[in-house]
C-alpha positions, 0 to 999 in steps of 0.5 A: 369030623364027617358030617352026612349028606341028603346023598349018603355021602360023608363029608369031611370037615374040620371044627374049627371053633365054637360060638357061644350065645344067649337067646331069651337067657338061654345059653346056646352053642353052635360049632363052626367048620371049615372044608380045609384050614386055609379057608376064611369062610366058616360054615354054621349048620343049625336047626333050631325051634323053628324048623318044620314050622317057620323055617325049612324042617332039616335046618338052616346055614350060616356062612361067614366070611373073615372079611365080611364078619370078622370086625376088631379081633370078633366073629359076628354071628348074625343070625339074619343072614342064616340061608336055607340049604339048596336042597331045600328048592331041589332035589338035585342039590345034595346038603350036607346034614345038621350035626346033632351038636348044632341043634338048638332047643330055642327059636331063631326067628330070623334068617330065611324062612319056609317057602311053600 
C-alpha cells in the first residue's frame, strides 16, 4: 500500500498484519507494516484520542522488533515504547503520515508525549 509523507512523497509499504486489542472494553485495531517482506521490524503508525492534547497532534510510532517483541510465537504491543515521529522536532524530517485505518477513537495515555 502507499501510505503519504509530510513531504508529498508516497511511500511503499507493505501490510503485513493486524493486531487486535481492548482499551477500557473498547475493541481496537491497528495494522502493521513492513518497508520489504524480509524485515524483522514492523511499523505501528496511530493517532489516538490524545493526539493535539497530550501527545504530538499528527500521531505517534511503534516500532517493533521480532527479537525484542516477539516472545513464544507472540508480538507484544507495548504501547509504552510509542515514539513521536521526527518531524514532530524539526521540519527538516519528512514522516510518513497515519493511515486513516490507524486511528483510534480511544486514548492511549502511554508512549512519548507532546513537547512544547
Amino acid at each position: 500500500m502507499k501510505i503519504e509523507d509530510t513531504g508529498g512523497n508516497l511511500r511503499e509499504f507493505l501490510k503485513w498484519g493486524k493486531f487486535t486489542f481492548n482499551v477500557n472494553g473498547k475493541t481496537c485495531f491497528l495494522n502493521a507494516y513492513k518497508s520489504e517482506e524480509a524485515e524483522t521490524r514492523l511499523f505501528i503508525p496511530f493517532k489516538d484520542a490524545t493526539n493535539g492534547k497530550e501527545t504530538y497532534g499528527a500521531g505517534r510510532y511503534l516500532d517493533l522488533y521480532e527479537e525484542r517483541d516477539y516472545i513464544e510465537d507472540r508480538w507484544i504491543l507495548d504501547f509504552n515504547i510509542a515514539t513521536n515521529p521526527w518531524c514532530a522536532y524539526s521540519h527538516n524530517y519528512v514522516c510518513p503520515l497515519i493511515p486513516f485505518e490507524n486511528i483510534l477513537n480511544v486514548e492511549i495515555k502511554t508512549g512519548e508525549k507532546k513537547y512544547k
